[in-house]
C-alpha positions as CSV (number, residue, x, y, z in Angstrom):
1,X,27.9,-12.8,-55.0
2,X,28.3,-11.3,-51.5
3,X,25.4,-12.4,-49.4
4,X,24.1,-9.8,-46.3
5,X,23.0,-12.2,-44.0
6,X,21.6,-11.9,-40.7
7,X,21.8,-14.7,-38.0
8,X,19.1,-15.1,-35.1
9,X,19.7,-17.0,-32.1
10,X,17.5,-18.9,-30.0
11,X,18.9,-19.5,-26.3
12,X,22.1,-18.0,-27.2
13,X,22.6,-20.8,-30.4
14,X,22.8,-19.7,-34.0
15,X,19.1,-20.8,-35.1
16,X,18.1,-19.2,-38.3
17,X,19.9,-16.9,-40.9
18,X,17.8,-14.3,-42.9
19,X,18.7,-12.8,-46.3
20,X,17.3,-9.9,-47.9
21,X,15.2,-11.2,-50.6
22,X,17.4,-10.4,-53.5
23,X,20.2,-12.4,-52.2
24,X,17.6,-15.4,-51.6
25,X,16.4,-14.9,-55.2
26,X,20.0,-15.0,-56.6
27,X,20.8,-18.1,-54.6
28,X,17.8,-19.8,-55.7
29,X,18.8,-19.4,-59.5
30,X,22.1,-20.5,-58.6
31,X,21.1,-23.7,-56.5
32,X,18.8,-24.3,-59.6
33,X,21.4,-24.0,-62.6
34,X,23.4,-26.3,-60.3
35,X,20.7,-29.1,-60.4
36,X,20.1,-28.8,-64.1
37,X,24.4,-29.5,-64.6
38,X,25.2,-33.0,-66.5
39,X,27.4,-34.4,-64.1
40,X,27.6,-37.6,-62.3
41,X,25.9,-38.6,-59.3
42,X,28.6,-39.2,-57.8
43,X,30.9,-35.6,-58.3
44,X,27.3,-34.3,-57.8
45,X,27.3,-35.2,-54.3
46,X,30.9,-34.6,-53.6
47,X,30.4,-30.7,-55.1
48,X,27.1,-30.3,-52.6
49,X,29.2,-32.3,-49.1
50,X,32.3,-29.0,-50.4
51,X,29.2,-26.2,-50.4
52,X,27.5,-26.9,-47.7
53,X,30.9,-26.9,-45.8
54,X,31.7,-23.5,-47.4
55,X,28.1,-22.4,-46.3
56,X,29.3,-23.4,-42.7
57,X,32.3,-21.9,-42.5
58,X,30.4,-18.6,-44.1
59,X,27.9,-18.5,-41.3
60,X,30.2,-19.6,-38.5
61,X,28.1,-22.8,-38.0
């Protein structure tokens, strides 16, 4: 999925990021399929700490 997003700073630090709506929609489905997945607690939270550091790196946060 390639995401379009657009970041708006607030005193010259990265404060919000806005996606067009489809994007958002497709994430949603994605982050919700994710949640329904029969794996462990455990690898669970490992897999989300590895995304939201991908997201980060993404969005130069």
């Amino acid at each position: 999925m390639e995401l379009h997003p657009q970041v708006i700073e607030k005193e010259g630090k990265k404060e919000f990021v806005v996606l067009p709506y489809e994007e958002f929609k497709a994430l949603e489905e994605v982050m919700h399929n994710y949640e329904n997945l029969p794996i462990s607690e455990k690898r669970k939270k490992n897999v989300r700490i590895k995304q939201a550091c991908q997201l980060k790196k993404f969005f130069q946060i």
